[in-house]
C-alpha positions in Angstrom: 21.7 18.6 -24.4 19.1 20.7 -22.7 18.4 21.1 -19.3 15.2 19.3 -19.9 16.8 16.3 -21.7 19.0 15.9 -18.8 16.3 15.6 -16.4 14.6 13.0 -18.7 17.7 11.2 -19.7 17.4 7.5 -18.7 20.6 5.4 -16.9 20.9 3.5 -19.5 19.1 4.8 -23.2 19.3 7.7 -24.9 16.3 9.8 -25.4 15.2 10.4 -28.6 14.7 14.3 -29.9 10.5 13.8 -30.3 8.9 17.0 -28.9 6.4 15.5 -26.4 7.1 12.4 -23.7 5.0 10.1 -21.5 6.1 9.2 -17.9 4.9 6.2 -15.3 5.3 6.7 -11.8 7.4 6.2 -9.3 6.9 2.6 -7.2 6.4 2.5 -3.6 9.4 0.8 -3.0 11.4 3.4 -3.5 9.4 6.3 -2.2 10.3 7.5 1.1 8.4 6.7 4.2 7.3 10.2 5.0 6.2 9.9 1.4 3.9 6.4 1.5 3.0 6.9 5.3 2.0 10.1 6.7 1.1 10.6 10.7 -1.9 12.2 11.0 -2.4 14.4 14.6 -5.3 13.6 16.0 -6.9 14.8 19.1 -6.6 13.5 22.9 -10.0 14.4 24.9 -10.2 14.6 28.8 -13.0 13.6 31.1 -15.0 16.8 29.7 -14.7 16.1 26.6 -12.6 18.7 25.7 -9.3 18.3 23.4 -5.7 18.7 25.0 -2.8 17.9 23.2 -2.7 16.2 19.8 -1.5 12.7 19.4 -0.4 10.9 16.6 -2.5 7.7 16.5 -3.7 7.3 13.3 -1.5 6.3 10.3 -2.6 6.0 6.4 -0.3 5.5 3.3 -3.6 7.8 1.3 -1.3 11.1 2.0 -3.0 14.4 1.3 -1.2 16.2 -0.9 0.9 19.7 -0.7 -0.5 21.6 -4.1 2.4 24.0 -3.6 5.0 21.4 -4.1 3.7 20.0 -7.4 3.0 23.4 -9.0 2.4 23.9 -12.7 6.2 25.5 -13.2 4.3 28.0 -16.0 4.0 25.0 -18.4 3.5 26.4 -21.7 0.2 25.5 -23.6 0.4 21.7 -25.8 1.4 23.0 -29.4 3.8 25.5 -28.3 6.4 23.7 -27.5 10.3 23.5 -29.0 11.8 20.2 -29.6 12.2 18.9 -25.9 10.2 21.0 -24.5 6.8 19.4 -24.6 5.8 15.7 -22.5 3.4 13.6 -21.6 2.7 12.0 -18.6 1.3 8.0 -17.9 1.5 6.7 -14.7 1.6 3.3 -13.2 3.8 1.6 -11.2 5.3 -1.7 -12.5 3.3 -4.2 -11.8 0.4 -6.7 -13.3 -2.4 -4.3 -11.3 -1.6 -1.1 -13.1 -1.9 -2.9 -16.6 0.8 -1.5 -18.0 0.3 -3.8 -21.1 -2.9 -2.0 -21.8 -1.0 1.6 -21.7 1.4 -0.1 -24.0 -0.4 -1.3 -26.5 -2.7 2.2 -26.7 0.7 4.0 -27.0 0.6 1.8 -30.4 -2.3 2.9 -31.8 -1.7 6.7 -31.1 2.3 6.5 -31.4 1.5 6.7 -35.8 -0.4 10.2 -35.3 1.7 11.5 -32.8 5.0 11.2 -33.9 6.8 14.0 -31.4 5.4 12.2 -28.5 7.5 9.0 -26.6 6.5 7.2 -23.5 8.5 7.4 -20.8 8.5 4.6 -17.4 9.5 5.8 -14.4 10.3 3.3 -11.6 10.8 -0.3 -11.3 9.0 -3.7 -10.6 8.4 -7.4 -11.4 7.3 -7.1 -14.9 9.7 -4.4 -16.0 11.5 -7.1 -18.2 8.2 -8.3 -19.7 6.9 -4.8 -20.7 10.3 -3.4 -22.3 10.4 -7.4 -24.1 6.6 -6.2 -25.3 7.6 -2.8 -26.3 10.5 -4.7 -28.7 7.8 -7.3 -29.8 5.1 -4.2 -30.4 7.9 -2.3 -32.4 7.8 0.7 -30.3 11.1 0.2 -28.2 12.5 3.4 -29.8 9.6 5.3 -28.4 9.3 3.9 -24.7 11.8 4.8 -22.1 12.7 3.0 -19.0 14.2 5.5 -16.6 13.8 3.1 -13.6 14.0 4.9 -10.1 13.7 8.4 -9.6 14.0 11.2 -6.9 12.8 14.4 -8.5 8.9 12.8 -9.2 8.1 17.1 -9.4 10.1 17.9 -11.8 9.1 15.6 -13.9 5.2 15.9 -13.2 6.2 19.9 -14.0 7.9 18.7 -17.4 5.0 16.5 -18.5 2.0 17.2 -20.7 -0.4 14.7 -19.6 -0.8 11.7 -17.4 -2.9 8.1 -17.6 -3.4 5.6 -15.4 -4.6 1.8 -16.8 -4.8 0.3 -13.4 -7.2 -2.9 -13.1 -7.8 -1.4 -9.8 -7.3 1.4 -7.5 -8.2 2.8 -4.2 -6.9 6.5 -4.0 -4.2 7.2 -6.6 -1.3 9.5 -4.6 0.4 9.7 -7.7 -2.7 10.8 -9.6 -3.8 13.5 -7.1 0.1 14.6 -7.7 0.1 14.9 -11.6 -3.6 16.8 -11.3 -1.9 19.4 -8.6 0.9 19.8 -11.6 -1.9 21.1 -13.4 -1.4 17.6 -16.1 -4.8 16.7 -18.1 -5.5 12.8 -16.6 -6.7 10.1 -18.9 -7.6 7.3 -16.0 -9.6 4.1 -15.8 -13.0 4.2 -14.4 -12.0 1.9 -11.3 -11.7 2.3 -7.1 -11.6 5.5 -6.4 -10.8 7.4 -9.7 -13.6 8.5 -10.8 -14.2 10.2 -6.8 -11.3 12.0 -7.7 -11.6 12.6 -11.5 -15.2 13.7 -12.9 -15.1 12.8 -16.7 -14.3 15.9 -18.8 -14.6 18.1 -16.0 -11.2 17.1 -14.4 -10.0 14.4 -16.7 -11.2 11.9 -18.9 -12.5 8.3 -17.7 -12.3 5.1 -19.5 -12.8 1.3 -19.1 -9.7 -0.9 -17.4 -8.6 -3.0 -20.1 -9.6 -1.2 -23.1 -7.5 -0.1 -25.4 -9.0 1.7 -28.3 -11.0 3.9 -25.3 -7.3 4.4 -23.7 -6.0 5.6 -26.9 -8.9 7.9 -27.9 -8.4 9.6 -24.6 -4.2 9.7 -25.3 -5.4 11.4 -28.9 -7.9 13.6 -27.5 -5.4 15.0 -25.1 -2.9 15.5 -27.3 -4.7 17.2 -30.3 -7.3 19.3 -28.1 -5.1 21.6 -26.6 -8.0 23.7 -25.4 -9.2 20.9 -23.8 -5.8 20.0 -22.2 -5.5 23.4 -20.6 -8.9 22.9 -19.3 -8.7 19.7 -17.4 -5.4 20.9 -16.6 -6.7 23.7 -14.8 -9.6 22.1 -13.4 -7.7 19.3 -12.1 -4.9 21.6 -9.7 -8.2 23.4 -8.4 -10.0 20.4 -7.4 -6.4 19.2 -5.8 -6.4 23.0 -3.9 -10.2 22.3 -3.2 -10.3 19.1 -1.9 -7.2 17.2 -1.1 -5.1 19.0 0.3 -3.5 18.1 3.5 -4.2 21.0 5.8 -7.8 20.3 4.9 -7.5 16.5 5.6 -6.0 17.3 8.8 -9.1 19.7 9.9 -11.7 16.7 8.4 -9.9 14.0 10.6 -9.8 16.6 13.5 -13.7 17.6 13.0 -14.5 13.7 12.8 -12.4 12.3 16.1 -14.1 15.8 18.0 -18.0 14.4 16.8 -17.2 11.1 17.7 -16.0 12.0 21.5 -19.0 13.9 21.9 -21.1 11.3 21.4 
Protein backbone atom coordinates (compact mmCIF):
# COMPACT_ATOMS: atom_id res chain seq x y z
CA UNK A 1 0.00 0.00 0.00
CA UNK A 2 1.25 3.50 -0.94
CA UNK A 3 1.71 6.25 1.10
CA UNK A 4 -1.22 7.83 -0.64
CA UNK A 5 -3.56 4.86 -0.20
CA UNK A 6 -2.92 5.04 3.36
CA UNK A 7 -3.90 8.55 3.71
CA UNK A 8 -7.18 7.69 1.77
CA UNK A 9 -7.84 4.36 3.38
CA UNK A 10 -11.26 4.47 5.04
CA UNK A 11 -11.93 2.93 8.84
CA UNK A 12 -13.81 0.53 7.67
CA UNK A 13 -13.61 -0.25 3.49
CA UNK A 14 -11.00 -0.91 1.38
CA UNK A 15 -10.18 1.42 -1.31
CA UNK A 16 -10.31 0.27 -4.57
CA UNK A 17 -6.97 0.59 -7.03
CA UNK A 18 -8.94 3.25 -9.64
CA UNK A 19 -6.42 6.02 -10.44
CA UNK A 20 -8.51 9.18 -9.59
CA UNK A 21 -10.91 9.80 -6.26
CA UNK A 22 -13.53 12.29 -5.16
CA UNK A 23 -13.61 13.62 -1.54
CA UNK A 24 -16.58 15.51 0.63
CA UNK A 25 -15.74 17.61 3.32
CA UNK A 26 -15.23 17.66 6.66
CA UNK A 27 -18.49 18.57 9.01
CA UNK A 28 -18.42 21.23 11.45
CA UNK A 29 -18.94 19.16 14.19
CA UNK A 30 -15.83 17.91 14.16
CA UNK A 31 -13.74 20.80 13.14
CA UNK A 32 -11.96 22.55 15.77
CA UNK A 33 -13.13 25.76 17.23
CA UNK A 34 -10.13 27.82 16.12
CA UNK A 35 -11.19 26.19 12.87
CA UNK A 36 -15.23 27.19 12.67
CA UNK A 37 -14.69 30.46 14.83
CA UNK A 38 -11.95 32.79 14.35
CA UNK A 39 -11.47 36.17 16.66
CA UNK A 40 -10.97 38.88 14.64
CA UNK A 41 -8.76 42.07 16.43
CA UNK A 42 -10.46 44.95 16.07
CA UNK A 43 -9.57 48.31 17.06
CA UNK A 44 -10.34 50.36 20.44
CA UNK A 45 -10.56 54.30 19.73
CA UNK A 46 -10.04 57.06 22.50
CA UNK A 47 -11.80 60.39 22.90
CA UNK A 48 -9.59 61.62 19.74
CA UNK A 49 -10.48 59.20 17.72
CA UNK A 50 -7.35 57.61 17.51
CA UNK A 51 -6.84 53.61 17.87
CA UNK A 52 -4.99 52.18 21.00
CA UNK A 53 -4.91 48.69 21.64
CA UNK A 54 -6.73 46.06 19.66
CA UNK A 55 -9.60 44.24 21.08
CA UNK A 56 -11.20 41.12 20.20
CA UNK A 57 -14.94 41.97 19.85
CA UNK A 58 -15.94 40.65 16.81
CA UNK A 59 -16.46 36.94 16.16
CA UNK A 60 -17.42 35.11 12.67
CA UNK A 61 -17.44 31.28 11.81
CA UNK A 62 -16.55 32.84 7.68
CA UNK A 63 -12.68 32.32 8.58
CA UNK A 64 -10.29 33.85 6.11
CA UNK A 65 -8.15 31.42 4.93
CA UNK A 66 -4.13 30.79 5.26
CA UNK A 67 -3.14 29.99 1.34
CA UNK A 68 0.12 28.76 2.65
CA UNK A 69 -1.44 25.99 4.63
CA UNK A 70 -3.49 24.51 1.81
CA UNK A 71 -0.73 24.70 -0.83
CA UNK A 72 -0.79 22.82 -4.18
CA UNK A 73 1.99 20.11 -2.77
CA UNK A 74 3.41 20.16 -6.74
CA UNK A 75 0.26 18.17 -7.80
CA UNK A 76 1.10 16.71 -11.03
CA UNK A 77 -1.08 17.70 -14.11
CA UNK A 78 -4.73 15.25 -14.54
CA UNK A 79 -3.51 12.50 -17.07
CA UNK A 80 -0.26 11.98 -15.51
CA UNK A 81 -0.95 10.18 -12.88
CA UNK A 82 0.15 6.33 -11.66
CA UNK A 83 -2.46 4.22 -10.28
CA UNK A 84 -3.16 5.98 -6.85
CA UNK A 85 -1.80 8.79 -7.60
CA UNK A 86 -4.57 10.92 -9.17
CA UNK A 87 -8.09 12.18 -7.07
CA UNK A 88 -10.90 14.15 -7.16
CA UNK A 89 -12.30 16.19 -4.82
CA UNK A 90 -16.48 16.84 -3.96
CA UNK A 91 -17.32 18.51 -0.99
CA UNK A 92 -20.29 18.66 1.13
CA UNK A 93 -20.90 18.07 4.46
CA UNK A 94 -23.58 15.41 5.31
CA UNK A 95 -26.57 16.79 5.49
CA UNK A 96 -29.99 17.41 3.37
CA UNK A 97 -28.63 21.23 2.53
CA UNK A 98 -25.54 20.16 0.70
CA UNK A 99 -27.65 17.64 -1.62
CA UNK A 100 -25.45 15.14 -1.53
CA UNK A 101 -28.05 13.01 -3.44
CA UNK A 102 -27.58 15.19 -6.39
CA UNK A 103 -23.54 14.69 -6.29
CA UNK A 104 -24.55 11.05 -6.05
CA UNK A 105 -26.48 10.52 -8.66
CA UNK A 106 -24.07 12.82 -11.20
CA UNK A 107 -21.26 10.48 -9.96
CA UNK A 108 -23.63 7.93 -11.92
CA UNK A 109 -23.72 9.28 -15.04
CA UNK A 110 -19.99 10.15 -15.28
CA UNK A 111 -18.72 7.00 -13.04
CA UNK A 112 -19.27 4.73 -16.90
CA UNK A 113 -16.60 7.20 -18.68
CA UNK A 114 -14.45 7.58 -15.97
CA UNK A 115 -13.63 4.35 -14.80
CA UNK A 116 -10.14 5.37 -12.69
CA UNK A 117 -12.09 7.84 -10.73
CA UNK A 118 -14.14 6.92 -7.19
CA UNK A 119 -15.92 9.29 -4.86
CA UNK A 120 -14.70 9.61 -1.76
CA UNK A 121 -17.03 11.26 1.64
CA UNK A 122 -15.27 12.65 4.14
CA UNK A 123 -17.05 13.36 7.50
CA UNK A 124 -20.18 12.47 9.02
CA UNK A 125 -23.95 13.45 9.56
CA UNK A 126 -27.66 12.61 9.65
CA UNK A 127 -28.15 11.18 6.29
CA UNK A 128 -24.84 9.27 6.10
CA UNK A 129 -26.94 6.00 6.31
CA UNK A 130 -29.35 7.16 3.62
CA UNK A 131 -26.65 8.21 1.09
CA UNK A 132 -24.34 4.97 1.38
CA UNK A 133 -28.10 2.89 1.26
CA UNK A 134 -28.52 5.14 -2.17
CA UNK A 135 -25.02 4.48 -3.35
CA UNK A 136 -26.04 0.39 -2.95
CA UNK A 137 -29.47 1.09 -4.54
CA UNK A 138 -27.64 3.38 -7.52
CA UNK A 139 -25.09 0.45 -7.92
CA UNK A 140 -22.07 2.54 -7.31
CA UNK A 141 -21.16 1.33 -3.62
CA UNK A 142 -17.85 -0.04 -4.99
CA UNK A 143 -17.00 3.40 -6.23
CA UNK A 144 -18.03 5.71 -3.17
CA UNK A 145 -16.09 5.80 -0.07
CA UNK A 146 -17.13 6.76 3.38
CA UNK A 147 -14.10 7.79 5.30
CA UNK A 148 -16.16 9.47 8.07
CA UNK A 149 -14.08 12.00 10.29
CA UNK A 150 -10.89 13.30 9.42
CA UNK A 151 -7.97 15.43 10.79
CA UNK A 152 -5.53 15.96 7.91
CA UNK A 153 -8.44 17.98 5.64
CA UNK A 154 -4.83 19.36 3.77
CA UNK A 155 -3.54 16.51 2.79
CA UNK A 156 -6.28 15.38 1.33
CA UNK A 157 -7.28 18.77 -0.46
CA UNK A 158 -3.27 18.32 -1.70
CA UNK A 159 -4.07 14.65 -2.87
CA UNK A 160 -7.32 15.50 -4.76
CA UNK A 161 -7.95 16.48 -8.41
CA UNK A 162 -10.97 18.38 -8.23
CA UNK A 163 -13.66 19.49 -5.91
CA UNK A 164 -17.83 20.15 -6.20
CA UNK A 165 -20.09 21.33 -4.13
CA UNK A 166 -24.20 20.54 -4.78
CA UNK A 167 -25.38 22.55 -1.86
CA UNK A 168 -29.17 23.87 -2.08
CA UNK A 169 -27.74 26.76 -0.40
CA UNK A 170 -24.64 28.46 0.83
CA UNK A 171 -23.42 31.53 2.37
CA UNK A 172 -19.43 31.53 2.14
CA UNK A 173 -18.13 28.01 1.62
CA UNK A 174 -14.74 27.77 4.09
CA UNK A 175 -14.29 24.48 2.66
CA UNK A 176 -14.52 25.78 -0.86
CA UNK A 177 -12.15 28.80 -0.43
CA UNK A 178 -9.81 25.79 1.06
CA UNK A 179 -9.86 23.35 -1.97
CA UNK A 180 -9.43 26.58 -4.42
CA UNK A 181 -6.12 27.63 -2.27
CA UNK A 182 -5.05 23.70 -2.93
CA UNK A 183 -4.99 24.89 -6.31
CA UNK A 184 -8.28 22.07 -7.06
CA UNK A 185 -10.54 23.00 -10.28
CA UNK A 186 -14.27 23.71 -8.41
CA UNK A 187 -17.41 22.52 -10.02
CA UNK A 188 -20.07 24.41 -7.51
CA UNK A 189 -23.75 25.33 -7.65
CA UNK A 190 -24.74 28.74 -8.58
CA UNK A 191 -26.22 29.48 -4.96
CA UNK A 192 -25.37 32.11 -1.76
CA UNK A 193 -22.29 33.20 -2.09
CA UNK A 194 -20.50 30.88 -4.67
CA UNK A 195 -20.60 32.43 -7.56
CA UNK A 196 -18.93 35.84 -5.35
CA UNK A 197 -16.26 33.51 -4.80
CA UNK A 198 -16.15 31.45 -8.08
CA UNK A 199 -16.50 33.31 -11.57
CA UNK A 200 -17.69 30.58 -14.08
CA UNK A 201 -14.70 29.30 -16.08
CA UNK A 202 -12.58 31.83 -14.87
CA UNK A 203 -12.05 30.15 -11.35
CA UNK A 204 -14.42 27.21 -11.54
CA UNK A 205 -17.35 26.07 -13.20
CA UNK A 206 -21.04 27.10 -11.96
CA UNK A 207 -24.08 25.10 -12.24
CA UNK A 208 -27.83 24.97 -11.12
CA UNK A 209 -28.57 23.29 -7.38
CA UNK A 210 -30.39 20.34 -8.15
CA UNK A 211 -29.32 19.42 -11.52
CA UNK A 212 -27.81 16.66 -12.37
CA UNK A 213 -26.95 16.23 -15.95
CA UNK A 214 -25.34 20.13 -15.48
CA UNK A 215 -23.43 18.54 -12.27
CA UNK A 216 -22.12 15.80 -14.29
CA UNK A 217 -21.14 17.71 -17.45
CA UNK A 218 -19.07 19.89 -15.12
CA UNK A 219 -17.52 16.38 -13.30
CA UNK A 220 -16.64 15.30 -17.18
CA UNK A 221 -15.37 18.50 -18.29
CA UNK A 222 -12.98 18.55 -15.39
CA UNK A 223 -11.85 15.42 -15.74
CA UNK A 224 -11.21 15.12 -19.57
CA UNK A 225 -9.93 18.86 -20.10
CA UNK A 226 -6.82 18.69 -18.34
CA UNK A 227 -5.83 22.11 -19.72
CA UNK A 228 -8.76 23.40 -18.43
CA UNK A 229 -8.22 21.77 -14.88
CA UNK A 230 -4.83 23.33 -14.60
CA UNK A 231 -6.39 26.53 -15.46
CA UNK A 232 -9.06 27.00 -12.92
CA UNK A 233 -6.71 25.32 -10.73
CA UNK A 234 -4.37 28.02 -10.98
CA UNK A 235 -6.79 30.70 -11.15
CA UNK A 236 -8.60 29.61 -8.27
CA UNK A 237 -5.27 29.60 -5.53
CA UNK A 238 -4.57 33.21 -6.96
CA UNK A 239 -7.98 34.57 -6.35
CA UNK A 240 -7.66 32.70 -2.66
CA UNK A 241 -3.95 34.81 -2.39
CA UNK A 242 -5.90 37.85 -3.85
CA UNK A 243 -8.77 38.06 -1.97
CA UNK A 244 -9.33 35.91 0.96
CA UNK A 245 -6.78 35.68 2.75
CA UNK A 246 -6.81 36.41 6.41
CA UNK A 247 -4.09 39.01 6.81
CA UNK A 248 -6.08 40.91 4.20
CA UNK A 249 -9.49 40.43 6.05
CA UNK A 250 -7.86 41.52 9.12
CA UNK A 251 -6.68 44.96 7.40
CA UNK A 252 -10.49 45.30 5.67
CA UNK A 253 -12.24 44.82 9.17
CA UNK A 254 -9.49 47.16 10.60
CA UNK A 255 -9.93 49.89 7.65
CA UNK A 256 -13.95 49.54 8.21
CA UNK A 257 -14.14 49.88 12.33
CA UNK A 258 -11.30 53.05 11.70
CA UNK A 259 -14.13 54.83 8.96
CA UNK A 260 -16.87 54.20 11.08
CA UNK A 261 -15.22 55.96 14.35
CA UNK A 262 -14.48 58.77 12.33
CA UNK A 263 -17.68 59.45 11.52
Amino acid sequence: MTPRDQLMRPASSSLSNNNAWILSQVPSSCQSRSRRQQVIPLPQFNSAGKSSHPMPVLRTNKMPVNAARWGTGGRPPLGERTCGGRSGSISPTLHPVKDQPTLLRAFVAVAPELPDVDLLMVGDGQLRAELESLAVELRIAKRVKFLGIRTDIPELMRASDAFALTSLSEDASLTLLEAMASGLPVAVTAVGGNPEIVRHEREGLLFARGDVNACADALRRLFRDSELAERLGAAGRERVVERYQLSRTVEEYYKLYCRFARG
